[in-house]
N, C-alpha and C positions, 0 to 999 in steps of 0.2 A: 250583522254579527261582528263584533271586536273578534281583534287579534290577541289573544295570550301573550306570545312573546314579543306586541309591542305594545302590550297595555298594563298600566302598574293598576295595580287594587290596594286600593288603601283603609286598612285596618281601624280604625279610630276616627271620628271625625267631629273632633274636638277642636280649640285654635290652632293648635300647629299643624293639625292634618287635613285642616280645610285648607289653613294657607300654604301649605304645599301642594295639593288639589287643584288651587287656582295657581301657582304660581307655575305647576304643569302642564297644566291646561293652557295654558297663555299661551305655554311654547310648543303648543301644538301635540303635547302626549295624552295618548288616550289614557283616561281617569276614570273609574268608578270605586265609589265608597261600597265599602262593607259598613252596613250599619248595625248596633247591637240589636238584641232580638226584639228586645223590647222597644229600639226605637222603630225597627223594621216594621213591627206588625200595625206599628200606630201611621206608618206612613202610607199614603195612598200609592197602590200597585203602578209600575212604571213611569210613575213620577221622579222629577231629578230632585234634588235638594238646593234649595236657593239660599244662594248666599250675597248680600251687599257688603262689599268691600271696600273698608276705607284706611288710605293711607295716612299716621297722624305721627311719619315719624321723622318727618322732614316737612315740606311746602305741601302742605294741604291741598286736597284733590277731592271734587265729590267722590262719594260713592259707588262703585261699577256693582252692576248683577251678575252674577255668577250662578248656572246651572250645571249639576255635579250629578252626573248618572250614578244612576243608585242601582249595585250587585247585585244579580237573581241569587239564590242561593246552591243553585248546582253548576253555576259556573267555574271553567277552570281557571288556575291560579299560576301564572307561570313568573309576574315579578309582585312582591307583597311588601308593602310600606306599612309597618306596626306603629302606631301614634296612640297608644292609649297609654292609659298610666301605668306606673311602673307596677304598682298592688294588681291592678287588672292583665297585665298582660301577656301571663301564661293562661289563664281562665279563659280569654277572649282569643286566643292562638288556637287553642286545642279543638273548638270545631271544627276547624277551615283547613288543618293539616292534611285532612286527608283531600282534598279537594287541591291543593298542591301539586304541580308536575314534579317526576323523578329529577329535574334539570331545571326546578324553580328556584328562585333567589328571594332570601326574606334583608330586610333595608328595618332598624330598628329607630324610632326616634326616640323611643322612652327612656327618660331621666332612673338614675341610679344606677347600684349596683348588685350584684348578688342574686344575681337570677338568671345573668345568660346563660349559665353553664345547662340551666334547666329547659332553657329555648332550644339551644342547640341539640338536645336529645333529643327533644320534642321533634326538631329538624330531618335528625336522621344527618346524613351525608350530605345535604343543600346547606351552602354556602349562608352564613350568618353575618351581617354589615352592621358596625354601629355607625352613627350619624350623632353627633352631637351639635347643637346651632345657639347660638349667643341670640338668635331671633326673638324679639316680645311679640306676643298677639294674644287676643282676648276677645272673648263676645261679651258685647255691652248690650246688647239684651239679643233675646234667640234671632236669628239669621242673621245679624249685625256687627260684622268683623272687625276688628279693629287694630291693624299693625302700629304697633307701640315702638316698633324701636327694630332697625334693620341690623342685624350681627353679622357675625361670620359662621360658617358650615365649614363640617371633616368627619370623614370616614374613614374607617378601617375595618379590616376581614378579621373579625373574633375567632379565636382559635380556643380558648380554654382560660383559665383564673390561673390554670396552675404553668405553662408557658411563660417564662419572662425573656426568652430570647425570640419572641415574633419576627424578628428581621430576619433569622437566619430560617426560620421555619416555613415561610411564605416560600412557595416554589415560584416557578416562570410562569407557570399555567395561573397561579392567582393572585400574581401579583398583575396579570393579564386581565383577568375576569375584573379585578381592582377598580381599572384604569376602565374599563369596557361601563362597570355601574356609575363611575365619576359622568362621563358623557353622558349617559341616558338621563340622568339627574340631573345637571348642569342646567342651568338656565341663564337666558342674557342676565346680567347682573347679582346674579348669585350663585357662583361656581362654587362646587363641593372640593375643599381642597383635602386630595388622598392625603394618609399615615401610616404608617407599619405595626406601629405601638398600641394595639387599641385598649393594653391593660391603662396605660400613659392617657393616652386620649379619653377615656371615661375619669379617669379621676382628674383627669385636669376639668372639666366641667359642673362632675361630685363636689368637689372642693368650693367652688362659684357660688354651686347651688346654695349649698350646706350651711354657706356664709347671708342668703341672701333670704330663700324661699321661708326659712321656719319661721324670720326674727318678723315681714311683714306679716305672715301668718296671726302671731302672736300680738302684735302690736294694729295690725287692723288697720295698713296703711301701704300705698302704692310702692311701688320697688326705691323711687328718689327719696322718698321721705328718710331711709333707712341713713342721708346722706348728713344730715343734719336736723337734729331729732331726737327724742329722749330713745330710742335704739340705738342710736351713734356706738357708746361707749362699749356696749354688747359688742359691736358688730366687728371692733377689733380687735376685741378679745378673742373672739369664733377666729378671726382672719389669723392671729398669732397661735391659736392652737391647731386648726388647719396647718397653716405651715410647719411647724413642729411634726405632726402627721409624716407630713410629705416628705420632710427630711429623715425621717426615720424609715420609710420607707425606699429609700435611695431615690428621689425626685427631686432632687434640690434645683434645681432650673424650676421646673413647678412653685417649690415653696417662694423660689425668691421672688417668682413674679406673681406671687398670688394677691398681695394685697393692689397693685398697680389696676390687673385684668377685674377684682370685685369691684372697682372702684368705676371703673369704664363703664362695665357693664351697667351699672344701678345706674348711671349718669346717661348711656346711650337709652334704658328702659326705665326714664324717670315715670313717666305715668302707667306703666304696662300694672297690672295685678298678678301678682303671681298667682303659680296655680295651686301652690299651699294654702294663699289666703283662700282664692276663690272657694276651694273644697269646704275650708272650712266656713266661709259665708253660707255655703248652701247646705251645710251639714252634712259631706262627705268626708271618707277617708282620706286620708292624705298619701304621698307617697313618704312622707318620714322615715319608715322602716330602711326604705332602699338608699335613703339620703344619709341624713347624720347620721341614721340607725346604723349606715354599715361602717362610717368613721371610726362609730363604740365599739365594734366587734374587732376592725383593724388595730384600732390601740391596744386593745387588750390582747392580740398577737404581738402585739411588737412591744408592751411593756409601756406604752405613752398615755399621759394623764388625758381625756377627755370629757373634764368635767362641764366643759362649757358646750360639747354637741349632745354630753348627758341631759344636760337642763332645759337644751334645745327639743328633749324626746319628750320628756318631761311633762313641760307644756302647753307640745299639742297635743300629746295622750287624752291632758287634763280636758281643751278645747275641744278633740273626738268625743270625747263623753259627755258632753254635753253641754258644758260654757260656751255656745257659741257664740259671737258674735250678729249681733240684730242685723 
């Protein structure tokens, strides 16, 4: 029998929640995925999920296998890592709440915005973490991982959209419990470094995305290409109306270092595929909504022109509906 409160359950088991799966498991924390129902029912009974793991984002390394215990379904829930997409993941929460302890903690990896506030109910009074990671990874075909590019991780304790003084509002007690999920989390070589701001900390990642995830989407090509490339000229256009964004929003540390950190990134995750492209390669939804889509909703709070995260909605709408990509 696992222990609840020292075993995380992870929610999605996509590229980033398989590679935090193995990069837990490494360090010796007990791991089992929650698989969606429909992949649940196709897998065989108490079987693990195997995964080969290859690292391509530095000095090449074969492969390692990885076995990744797979969740009964009436198991208790006492720490939950959410890794599904941002469209899915109030839909894929709402089973498993009740299966949740009074004193459980949910850990969010999913990109965008405009939906915690709807997690957090869903929560109840458990403690809500976002996690944002500069990390690339990707399956290049099923069980076949592929770390594309090592980032950095940060977290912060979500408290509301409508809080913008989080510093003062974090008590002793959670700024405690903070520091208590940084540990648990933490592994040799990729330490989750804590934040206070988590309205700050998501949009500084929003911003990255928004700049990075639609344009390969759209253009049908790895995250480096976006570097130099018929995307190029786009791509600093998004990066100078992001910033604009961010300064209107009082982020100006954000805006000014937004084009340096889009720039890193695509360069640190030149071969990775984003997961806008990917969706759209396989003829899924994208998370667009929660990405640009929420830039269009902010400007138009704040009175700032976003015609170029508008064109960005545009045409992947166009690509959801059916231009997909071969």
């Amino acid at each position: 029998m696992h222990s609840p409160q020292k075993t995380w359950h992870i929610l999605g088991a996509g590229a980033i929640g398989s590679l935090w799966a193995i990069r837990l498991q490494q360090a010796g924390v007990a791991v089992r995925l929650i698989l969606s129902p429909r992949r649940h029912n196709k897998h065989p009974a108490d079987e693990p999920v195997i995964v080969h793991f290859s690292d391509h984002s530095g000095r090449q390394k074969p492969a390692t296998q990885h076995r990744l215990a797979v969740a009964s379904p009436d198991e208790s829930i006492h720490n939950l890592l959410l890794a599904t997409k941002a469209n899915a993941a109030l839909s894929a929460l709402e089973p498993h709440v009740n299966r949740m302890r009074a004193d459980a903690q949910l850990v969010s990896l999913s990109n965008g915005m405009g939906y915690h506030d709807a997690i957090q109910q869903q929560l109840g009074r458990r403690p809500l973490y976002m996690v944002t990671t500069t990390d690339g990874a990707y399956f290049a075909a099923p069980g076949q991982l592929i770390l594309a590019g090592r980032g950095h991780s940060k977290i912060a304790r979500y408290i509301g959209s409508k809080n913008t003084t989080e510093q003062a509002l974090l008590s002793g007690k959670e700024r405690y419990q903070l520091r208590q999920v940084v540990r648990e989390l933490s592994v040799p070589g990729h330490r989750l470094a804590p934040r206070i701001d988590a309205r700050r900390l998501l949009l500084d990642k929003l911003s990255i995305n928004a700049c990075i995830n639609g344009l390969t989407a759209i253009h049908n090509c790895r995250n480096g290409a976006l570097a130099n490339g018929p995307a190029t000229p786009r791509l600093y256009r998004l990066i100078t109306e992001c910033q604009e964004l961010l300064e209107a929003a009082g982020q100006r540390t954000l805006a000014s270092s937004l084009r340096p950190k889009v720039l890193s990134v695509i360069h640190a995750t030149a071969d990775n595929i984003s997961s806008s492209c990917s969706d759209i390669r396989a003829g899924r939804a994208t998370e667009i909504k929660h990405i640009n889509g929420f830039l269009l909703r902010l400007g138009q709070e704040l009175g700032v022109s976003t015609a170029e995260n508008a064109a960005i909605v545009k045409d992947i709408k166009a690509l959801e509906k059916g231009a997909r990509h071969p």
